[in-house]
Every structure is written in structure tokens, then in C-alpha cells.
C-alpha positions as CSV (number, residue, x, y, z in Angstrom):
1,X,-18.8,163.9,55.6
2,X,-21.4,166.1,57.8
3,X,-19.7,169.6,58.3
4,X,-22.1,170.5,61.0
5,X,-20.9,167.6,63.0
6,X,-17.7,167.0,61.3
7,X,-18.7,162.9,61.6
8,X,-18.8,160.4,59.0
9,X,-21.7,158.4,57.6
10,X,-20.6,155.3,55.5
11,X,-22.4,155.6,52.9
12,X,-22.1,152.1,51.0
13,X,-20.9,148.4,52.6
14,X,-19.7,147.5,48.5
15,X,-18.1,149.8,46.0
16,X,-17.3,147.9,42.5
17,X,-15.5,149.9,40.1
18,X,-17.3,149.5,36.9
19,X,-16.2,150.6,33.4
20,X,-17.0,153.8,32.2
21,X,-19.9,152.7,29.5
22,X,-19.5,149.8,31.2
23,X,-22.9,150.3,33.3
24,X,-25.7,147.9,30.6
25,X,-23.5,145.3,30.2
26,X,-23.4,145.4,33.8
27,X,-26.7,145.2,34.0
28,X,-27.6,142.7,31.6
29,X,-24.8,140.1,33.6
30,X,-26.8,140.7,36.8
31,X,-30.3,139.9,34.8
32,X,-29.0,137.3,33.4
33,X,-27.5,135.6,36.7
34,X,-31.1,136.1,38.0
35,X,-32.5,134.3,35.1
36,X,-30.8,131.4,34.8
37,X,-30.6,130.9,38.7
38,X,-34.6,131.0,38.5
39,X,-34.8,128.7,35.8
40,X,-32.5,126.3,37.9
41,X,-34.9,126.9,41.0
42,X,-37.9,126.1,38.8
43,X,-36.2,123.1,37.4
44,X,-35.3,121.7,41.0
45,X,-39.0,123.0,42.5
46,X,-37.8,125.4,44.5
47,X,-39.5,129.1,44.7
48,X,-39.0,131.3,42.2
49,X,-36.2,134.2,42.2
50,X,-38.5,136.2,40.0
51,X,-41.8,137.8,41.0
52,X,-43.7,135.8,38.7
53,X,-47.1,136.4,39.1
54,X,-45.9,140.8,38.8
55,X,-44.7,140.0,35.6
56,X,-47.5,138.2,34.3
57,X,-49.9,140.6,35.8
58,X,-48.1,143.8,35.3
59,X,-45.6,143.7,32.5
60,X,-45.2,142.6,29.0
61,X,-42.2,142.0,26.8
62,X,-40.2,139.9,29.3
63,X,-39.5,137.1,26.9
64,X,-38.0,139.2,24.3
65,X,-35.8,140.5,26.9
66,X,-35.4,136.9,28.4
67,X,-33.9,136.1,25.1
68,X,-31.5,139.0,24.3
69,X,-30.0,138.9,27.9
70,X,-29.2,134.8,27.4
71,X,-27.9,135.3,24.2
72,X,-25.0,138.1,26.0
73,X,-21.9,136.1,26.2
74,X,-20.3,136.2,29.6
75,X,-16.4,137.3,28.0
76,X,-18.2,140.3,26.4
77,X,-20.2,141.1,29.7
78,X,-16.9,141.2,31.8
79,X,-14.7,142.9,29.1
80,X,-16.8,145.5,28.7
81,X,-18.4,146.2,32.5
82,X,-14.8,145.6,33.7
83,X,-16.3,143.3,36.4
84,X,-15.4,139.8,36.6
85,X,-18.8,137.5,36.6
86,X,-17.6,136.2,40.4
87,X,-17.8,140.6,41.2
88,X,-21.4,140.8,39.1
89,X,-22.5,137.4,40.8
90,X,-22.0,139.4,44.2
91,X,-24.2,142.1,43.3
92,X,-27.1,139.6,42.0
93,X,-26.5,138.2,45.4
94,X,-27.6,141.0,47.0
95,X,-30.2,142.0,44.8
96,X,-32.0,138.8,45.5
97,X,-31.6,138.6,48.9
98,X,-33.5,141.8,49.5
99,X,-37.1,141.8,50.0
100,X,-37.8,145.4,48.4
101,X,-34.8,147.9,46.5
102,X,-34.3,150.7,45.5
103,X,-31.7,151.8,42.7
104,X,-30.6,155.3,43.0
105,X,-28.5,156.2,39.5
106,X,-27.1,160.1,38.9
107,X,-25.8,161.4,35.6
108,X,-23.3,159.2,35.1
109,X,-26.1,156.5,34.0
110,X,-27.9,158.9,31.7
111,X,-24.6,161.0,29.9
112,X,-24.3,158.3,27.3
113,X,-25.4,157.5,23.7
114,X,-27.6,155.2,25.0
115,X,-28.2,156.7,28.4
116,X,-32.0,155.8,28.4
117,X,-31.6,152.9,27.7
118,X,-29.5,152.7,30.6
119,X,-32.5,153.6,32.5
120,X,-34.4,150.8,30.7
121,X,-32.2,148.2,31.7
122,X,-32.7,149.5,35.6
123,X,-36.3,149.3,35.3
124,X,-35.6,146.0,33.6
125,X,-33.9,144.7,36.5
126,X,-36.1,146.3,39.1
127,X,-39.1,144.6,37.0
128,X,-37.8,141.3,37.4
129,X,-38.7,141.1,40.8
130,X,-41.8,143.2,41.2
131,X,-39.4,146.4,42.6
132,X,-41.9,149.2,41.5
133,X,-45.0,149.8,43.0
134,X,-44.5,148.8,46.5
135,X,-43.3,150.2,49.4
136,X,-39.5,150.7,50.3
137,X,-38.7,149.6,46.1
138,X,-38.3,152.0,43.2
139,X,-36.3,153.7,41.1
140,X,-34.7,157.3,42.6
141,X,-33.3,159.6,39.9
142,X,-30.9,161.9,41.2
143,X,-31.2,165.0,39.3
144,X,-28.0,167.6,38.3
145,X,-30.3,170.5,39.4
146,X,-32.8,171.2,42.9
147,X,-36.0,171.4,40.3
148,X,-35.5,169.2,37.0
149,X,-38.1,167.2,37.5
150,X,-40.7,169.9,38.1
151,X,-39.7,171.5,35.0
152,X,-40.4,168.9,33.0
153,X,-43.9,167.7,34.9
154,X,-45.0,171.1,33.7
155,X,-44.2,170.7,30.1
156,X,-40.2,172.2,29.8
157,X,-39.1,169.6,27.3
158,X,-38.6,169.7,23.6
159,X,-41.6,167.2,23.3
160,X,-44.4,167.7,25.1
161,X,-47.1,165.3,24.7
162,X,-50.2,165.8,22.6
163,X,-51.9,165.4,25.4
164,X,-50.7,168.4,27.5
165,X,-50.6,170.6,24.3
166,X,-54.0,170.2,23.3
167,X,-54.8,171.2,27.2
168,X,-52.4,174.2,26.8
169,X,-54.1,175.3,23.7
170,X,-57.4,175.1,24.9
171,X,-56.5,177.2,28.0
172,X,-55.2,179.8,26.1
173,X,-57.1,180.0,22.9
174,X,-53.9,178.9,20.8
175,X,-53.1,176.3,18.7
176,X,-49.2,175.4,20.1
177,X,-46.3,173.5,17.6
178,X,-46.5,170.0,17.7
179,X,-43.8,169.2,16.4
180,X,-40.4,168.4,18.8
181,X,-38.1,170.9,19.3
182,X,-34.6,170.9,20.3
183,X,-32.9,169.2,23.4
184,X,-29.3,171.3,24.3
185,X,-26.9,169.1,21.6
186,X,-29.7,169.3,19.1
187,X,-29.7,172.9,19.8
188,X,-26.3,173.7,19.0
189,X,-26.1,171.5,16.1
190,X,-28.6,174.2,14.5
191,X,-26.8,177.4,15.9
192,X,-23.7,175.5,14.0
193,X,-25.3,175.1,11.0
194,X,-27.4,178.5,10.9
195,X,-31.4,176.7,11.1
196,X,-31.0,178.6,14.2
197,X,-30.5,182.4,15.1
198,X,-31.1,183.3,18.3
199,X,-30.8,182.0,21.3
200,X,-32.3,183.1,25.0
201,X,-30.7,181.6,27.8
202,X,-32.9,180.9,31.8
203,X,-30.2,180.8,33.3
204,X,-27.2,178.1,32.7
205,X,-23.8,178.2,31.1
206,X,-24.5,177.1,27.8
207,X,-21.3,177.5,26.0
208,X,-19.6,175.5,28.7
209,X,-22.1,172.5,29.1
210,X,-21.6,171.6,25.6
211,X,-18.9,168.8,25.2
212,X,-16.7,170.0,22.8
213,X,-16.1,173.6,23.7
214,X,-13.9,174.7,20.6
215,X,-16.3,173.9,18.1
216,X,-19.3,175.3,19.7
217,X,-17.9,179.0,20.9
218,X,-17.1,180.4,16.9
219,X,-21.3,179.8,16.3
220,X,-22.5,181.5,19.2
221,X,-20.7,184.6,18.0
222,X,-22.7,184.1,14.6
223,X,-26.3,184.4,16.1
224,X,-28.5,187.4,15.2
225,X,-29.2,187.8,19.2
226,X,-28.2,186.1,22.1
227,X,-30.5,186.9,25.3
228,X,-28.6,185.5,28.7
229,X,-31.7,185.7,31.6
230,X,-29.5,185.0,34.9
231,X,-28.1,185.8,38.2
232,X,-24.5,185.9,37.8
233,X,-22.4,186.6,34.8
234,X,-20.5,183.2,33.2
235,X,-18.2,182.6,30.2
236,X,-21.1,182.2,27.8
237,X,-21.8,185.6,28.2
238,X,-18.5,186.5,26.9
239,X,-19.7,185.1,23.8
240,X,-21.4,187.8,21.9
241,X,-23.6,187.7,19.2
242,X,-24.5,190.4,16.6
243,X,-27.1,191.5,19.3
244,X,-26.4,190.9,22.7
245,X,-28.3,191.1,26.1
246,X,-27.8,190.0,29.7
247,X,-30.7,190.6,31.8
248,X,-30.0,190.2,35.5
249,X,-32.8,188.5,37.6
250,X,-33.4,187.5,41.6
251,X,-32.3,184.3,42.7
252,X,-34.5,182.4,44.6
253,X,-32.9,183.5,47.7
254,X,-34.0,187.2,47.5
255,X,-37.4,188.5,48.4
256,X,-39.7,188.2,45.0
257,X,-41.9,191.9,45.7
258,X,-44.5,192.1,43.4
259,X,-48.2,193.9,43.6
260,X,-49.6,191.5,45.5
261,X,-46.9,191.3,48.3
262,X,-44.4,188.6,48.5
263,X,-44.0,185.8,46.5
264,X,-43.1,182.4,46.5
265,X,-42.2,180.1,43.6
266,X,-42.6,176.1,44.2
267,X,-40.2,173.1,43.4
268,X,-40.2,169.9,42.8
269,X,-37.5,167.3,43.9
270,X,-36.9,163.7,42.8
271,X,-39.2,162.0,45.0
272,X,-42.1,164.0,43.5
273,X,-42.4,166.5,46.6
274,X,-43.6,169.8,45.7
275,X,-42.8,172.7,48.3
276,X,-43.1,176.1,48.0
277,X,-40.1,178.8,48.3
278,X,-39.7,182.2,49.1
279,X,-36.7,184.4,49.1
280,X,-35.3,185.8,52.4
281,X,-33.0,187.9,51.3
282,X,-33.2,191.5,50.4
283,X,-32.4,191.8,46.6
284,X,-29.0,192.9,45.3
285,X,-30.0,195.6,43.1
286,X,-33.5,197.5,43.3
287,X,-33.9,197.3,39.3
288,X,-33.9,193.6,39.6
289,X,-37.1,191.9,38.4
290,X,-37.8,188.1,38.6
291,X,-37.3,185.2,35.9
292,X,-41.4,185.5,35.5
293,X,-41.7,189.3,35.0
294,X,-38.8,189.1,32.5
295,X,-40.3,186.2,30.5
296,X,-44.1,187.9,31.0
297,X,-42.2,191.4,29.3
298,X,-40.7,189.2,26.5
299,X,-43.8,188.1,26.0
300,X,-46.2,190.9,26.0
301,X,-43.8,193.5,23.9
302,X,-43.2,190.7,21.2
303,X,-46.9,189.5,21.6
304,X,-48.8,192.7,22.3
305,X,-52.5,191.3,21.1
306,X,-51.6,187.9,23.3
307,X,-54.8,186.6,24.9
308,X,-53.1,186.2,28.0
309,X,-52.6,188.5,30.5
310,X,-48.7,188.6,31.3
311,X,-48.7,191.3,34.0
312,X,-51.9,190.0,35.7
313,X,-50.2,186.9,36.4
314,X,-47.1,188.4,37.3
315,X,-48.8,190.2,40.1
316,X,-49.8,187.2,41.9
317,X,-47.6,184.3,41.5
318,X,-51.0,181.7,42.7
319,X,-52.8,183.0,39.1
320,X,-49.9,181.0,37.5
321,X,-50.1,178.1,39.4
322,X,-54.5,178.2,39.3
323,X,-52.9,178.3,34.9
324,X,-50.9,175.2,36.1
325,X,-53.7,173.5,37.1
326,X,-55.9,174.1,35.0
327,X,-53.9,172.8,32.3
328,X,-52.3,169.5,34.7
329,X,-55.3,168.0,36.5
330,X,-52.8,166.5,39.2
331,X,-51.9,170.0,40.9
332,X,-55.7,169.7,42.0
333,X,-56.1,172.5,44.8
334,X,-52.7,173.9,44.2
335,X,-52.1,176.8,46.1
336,X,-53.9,175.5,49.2
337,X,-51.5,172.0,49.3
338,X,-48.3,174.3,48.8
339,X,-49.4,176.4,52.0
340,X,-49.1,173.1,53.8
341,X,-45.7,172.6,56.2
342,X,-43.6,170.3,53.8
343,X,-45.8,170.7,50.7
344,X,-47.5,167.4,49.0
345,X,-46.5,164.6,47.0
346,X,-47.4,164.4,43.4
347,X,-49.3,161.2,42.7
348,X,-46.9,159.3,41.0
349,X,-49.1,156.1,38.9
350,X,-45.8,154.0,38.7
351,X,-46.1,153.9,42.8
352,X,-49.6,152.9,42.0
353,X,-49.0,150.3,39.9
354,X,-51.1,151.8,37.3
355,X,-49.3,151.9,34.0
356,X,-49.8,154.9,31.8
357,X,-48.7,153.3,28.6
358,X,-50.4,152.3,25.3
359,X,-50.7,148.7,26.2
360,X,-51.5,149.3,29.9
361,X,-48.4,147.2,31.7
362,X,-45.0,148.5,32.7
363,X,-42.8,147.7,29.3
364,X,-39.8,145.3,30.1
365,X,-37.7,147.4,27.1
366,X,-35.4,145.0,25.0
367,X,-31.4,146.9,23.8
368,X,-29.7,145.3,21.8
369,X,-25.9,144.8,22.7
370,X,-23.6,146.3,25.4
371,X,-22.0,148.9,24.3
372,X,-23.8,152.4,25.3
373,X,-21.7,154.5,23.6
374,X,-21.5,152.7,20.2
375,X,-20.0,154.8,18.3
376,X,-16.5,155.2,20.4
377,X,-13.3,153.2,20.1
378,X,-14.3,150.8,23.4
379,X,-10.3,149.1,23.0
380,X,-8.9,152.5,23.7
381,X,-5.9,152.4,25.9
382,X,-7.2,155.5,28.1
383,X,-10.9,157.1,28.7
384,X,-11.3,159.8,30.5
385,X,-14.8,160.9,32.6
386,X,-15.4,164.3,34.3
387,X,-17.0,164.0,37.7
388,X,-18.7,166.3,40.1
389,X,-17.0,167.9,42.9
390,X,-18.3,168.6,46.1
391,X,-17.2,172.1,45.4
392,X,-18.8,172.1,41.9
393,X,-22.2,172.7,41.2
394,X,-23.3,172.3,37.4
395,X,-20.6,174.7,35.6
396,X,-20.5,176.9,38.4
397,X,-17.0,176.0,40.6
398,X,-17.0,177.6,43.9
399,X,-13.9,176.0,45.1
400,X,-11.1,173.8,44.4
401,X,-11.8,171.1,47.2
402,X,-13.6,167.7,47.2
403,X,-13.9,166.8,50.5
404,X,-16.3,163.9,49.6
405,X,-12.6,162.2,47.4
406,X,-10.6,163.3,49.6
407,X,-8.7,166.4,47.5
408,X,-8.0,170.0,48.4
409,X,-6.8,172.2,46.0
């Protein structure tokens, strides 16, 4: 629904209600109708479904894969997708009637046990018929937040690779940890059992992202210090530890003043487009400083002989981004591509069809079984999923109405 026009755009000719952790046996049905309907078409000499020559060119492990999907039992595949073969046959169908695809998945792919394997299993399918590295085919993540993915091309993960830490280190004269940190369950599994004592929060709404509430709200209270960076207050802040501090910052839609003027922070979405952005509004508060003079004042009072220079880079948001790419050789001429209308687009090697993996090719990745959430009861009378409203935004509700289901609270 367009509220500007108050019209309707139909946004899908097909809607087949799968499971929930129904989605890789799903998967594996529709790979496996494509494989043995190519095997028939070879057998009678008619063109291949497959894009045969791509897979010997481009890919390896396909036989592997091959053999686990064939060896799926059909009764298994439709018990636990919920689809009957006839609905999965449909959607194979289409998949091989079109020339190029792409496969758009959101969170409901990833939030499993075995949510990258999910993933796998769309590359998989997407593999199978040469559906990466050509125009109008891909694979479109769509992210739970406006700049995921340029957080983590810039190294925010809990394991960098060697590669961009030994760049980091050279940049700044440091040797950094190699060894992987914590993603957010991971992290409150060490809060819970004390390997962790403080925690400092960019933002978010920690205590309420975690999936079982209850047990992880008595732990907070049990840090040594809790540091909450953000721009509005949320129930994890009511969570105090023994040392407790919220420290308000802009948002990105208040004017960023610092000594060089104006400044403008940049984003990246899921298509790989990087685009600068600068605040318009005037800031709430005048004691307000931004997420990088907060984290460059952490910094220098806990690290007062640091190499770096935390406020000269605070001054001028382009020394950052000169660090940035210095450090990641693809933000070549940085500052002068964000100035463009629209940004750039990072190069993306995938798109390229150049494989940056140890054996060169794009990896056809083999999972065993169906079940992406092995460890739960799958004969269970009742599950339950939570879903995003169009009044929702990450844990943040701004109103009780989904207008995109239908439902007004």
C-alpha cells in the first residue's frame, strides 16, 4: 500500500504458505525437481535445465550436493516444508522458465539454527542455473536495519578476517586480537555465566532482542558497568548494572557540527550502494555529541598514549573515511565518489563472477537433512513465529497498526 497515493501495487502473482523451518526442505524439493527433470532431458536429448557449462566453469562441489538432494525422500520434503510436491513442482516451474532470477529472502530465512545454511541452499539453487553473475539474477538480502551491510564491509563482526586485521594493524601500529569474539547470543551466554562484565551498547535494545527475555534480564543487572550509547531511552536501560551510563547521541537526522563544519556520515544498503548522509535537523539538546565523538572520548580517556588521533578524526568526518580506505582498498577515492548525486556502487566480485574463495569457484555447499532447527520438537501441535509489523521497526513499536496484513490496533 503507497500512502502518498493511497493505491496498491501487487506485489506477488503466487503466495505459498510454507512451514515455519520449513524453508531448506523447501529448497532441496525444488533442487531436486530441477535435477531429475535435467537428467530426464539429457536422457531424451533435449537441452539441459541446468547451466552446465557455469557449473563446470565456475563451481565445484555439485555432485556432492547432487547426491544429498536425491537421497531427500519426497514424504519428508512435504511433511516438513508443509507444501505438497504438486505446490513445490509449481515453483520449480517458474524457476526454470525464467531466463535470469533473483531471490530476495529477509530474516525469516536467516533466524534459524541453521539459518546459513539456509542461505546456502539459495545460492545452491541460484547456482544451478548460472543465477549469479549476470545481469537481472542474484541473490538480494534484505537487511533488519538501513546500514547492516556497511557495518560489516568495514569490519563490525565478531570475526574479522586475517586479512583486514593485519591491514588494521599495520595502519595503526597495533597488533589487534585474532581470535573471534562474540555475536549477540554468544554475548549473553557470557554475561550469564560472568566471562563477561561489561557491556557498551551503539545503540539497540539488547535486553529485548534476546529470545528468551526472563532469563537474560537477572544477568544484565550483574555486570560491573553497563554503557547504553543511543538516541532514545528503551527497556534495556532499565536494566542497571552495578555501574550504569546512558549517553545520549544525534540521530542521523540532526545536523552533525563539528570543527570542520557539517558533517555527513555514509551508508551502505543491500545492493552495495554507498551514499552519504547528513542531518537536517537542528539537534535536540546542545550537549549532544555524535556516536563518533562519544566512541573517539571512550577511546582517548581509556587509551591516553593511543597512536591514533581520536579528536583529529572527529573534526573531519573525511579523515575517517581516508582511515577506511586505507585500510579497504575498494573505497578507492572515497570521499570524492560519496560527493557524487546517488553515491557509488561497491564492486561486488560475486557480480563479477570472480570467486574470492580458497579454491577459486563459487562453492555449491552440501547440508545435511531438512530440518533447520534440529534441535526443536518439529511434531509439535502449535509453533508460533513473530513477524514484523509495518508499524514496528526492530524493537522499537511506533504503533499498533499493520496496514501491509490488514490489522489496526
Amino acid at each position: 500500500f503507497e500512502m502518498l497515493t493511497n493505491s496498491e501495487t501487487q506485489l506477488a502473482s503466487a503466495y505459498y504458505n510454507v512451514r515455519i523451518g520449513g524453508d531448506m526442505a523447501l529448497l532441496k524439493g525444488m533442487m531436486r525437481l530441477l535435477i531429475e527433470r535435467d537428467d530426464a532431458a539429457s536422457a531424451a536429448g533435449r537441452p539441459s535445465l541446468l547451466d552446465d557449462e557455469f557449473i563446470q566453469t565456475h563451481t565445484v562441489g555439485f555432485d556432492e550436493l547432487r547426491r544429498d538432494v536425491l537421497n531427500s525422500e519426497w514424504k519428508d520434503i512435504e511433511r516438513i516444508s508443509g507444501l505438497s510436491q504438486t505446490q513445490i513442482a509449481e515453483l520449480a516451474d517458474a524457476y526454470t522458465a525464467a531466463e535470469r532470477t533473483i531471490i530476495c529472502y529477509g530474516m525469516g530465512i536467516t533466524q534459524h539454527e541453521h539459518g546459513t545454511q539456509n542461505v546456502q541452499q539459495l545460492v545452491n539453487l541460484l547456482l544451478m542455473k548460472g543465477n549469479i553473475g549476470k545481469p537481472g539474477a542474484g541473490i538480494c538480502p534484505l537487511r533488519g536495519h538501513s546500514n547492516v551491510q556497511g557495518d560489516r564491509t568495514v569490519g563490525i563482526t565478531e570475526k574479522p578476517s586475517a586479512e583486514f586485521l593485519a591491514r588494521l594493524g599495520e595502519r595503526y601500529g597495533f597488533t589487534p586480537p585474532y581470535a573471534p569474539g562474540h555475536a549477540a547470543i554468544a554475548s549473553m551466554q557470557a554475561i550469564c555465566t560472568g566471562q563477561a562484565r561489561a557491556l557498551i551498547c551503539m545503540g539497540g535494545n539488547f535486553a529485548l532482542a534476546m529470545p528468551d527475555r526472563e532469563a537474560s534480564a537477572v544477568p544484565l543487572t550483574q555486570l560491573d558497568l553497563a554503557v547504553h550509547v543511543a538516541t532514545k531511552l528503551n527497556r534495556s536501560h532499565l536494566l542497571t548494572a552495578r555501574h550504569s551510563y546512558i549517553l545520549p547521541v544525534l540521530g542521523r537526522s540532526e545536523i552533525d557540527m563539528q570543527k570542520s563544519g557539517a558533517q555527513a556520515v555514509t551508508v551502505e544498503d543491500s545492493m552495495s550502494m554507498i551514499h552519504a548522509s547528513r542531518g537536517v535537523l537542528k539537534p535536540a539538546g546542545v550537549m549532544l555529541k555524535s556516536e563518533c565523538a562519544v566512541v573517539a572520548g571512550i577511546a582517548q580517556a581509556t587509551l591516553p598514549q593511543s597512536v591514533v588521533a581520536w579528536e583529529y578524526l572527529v573534526e573531519d568526518y573525511d579523515r575517517i573515511r581516508n582511515d577506511i580506505e586505507a585500510v579497504l582498498p575498494e573505497f578507492a577515492d572515497y570521499n570524492q565518489r560519496i560527493r557524487h548525486p546517488g553515491g557509488f556502487h561497491l564492486i561486488n566480485a560475486a557480480a563479477e563472477r570472480r570467486w574470492m574463495t580458497p579454491s577459486g569457484k563459487a562453492n555449491f555447499i552440501t547440508c545435511k537433512g531438512l530440518l533447520e532447527d534440529p534441535s526443536s520438537a518439529f511434531n509439535s501441535k502449535l509453533v508460533m513465529a513473530t513477524v514484523r509489523s509495518h508499524d514496528q521497526y526492530n524493537t522499537t513499536i511506533y504503533g499498533m497498526d499493520d496496514r501491509y496484513r490488514g490489522v489496526f490496533g
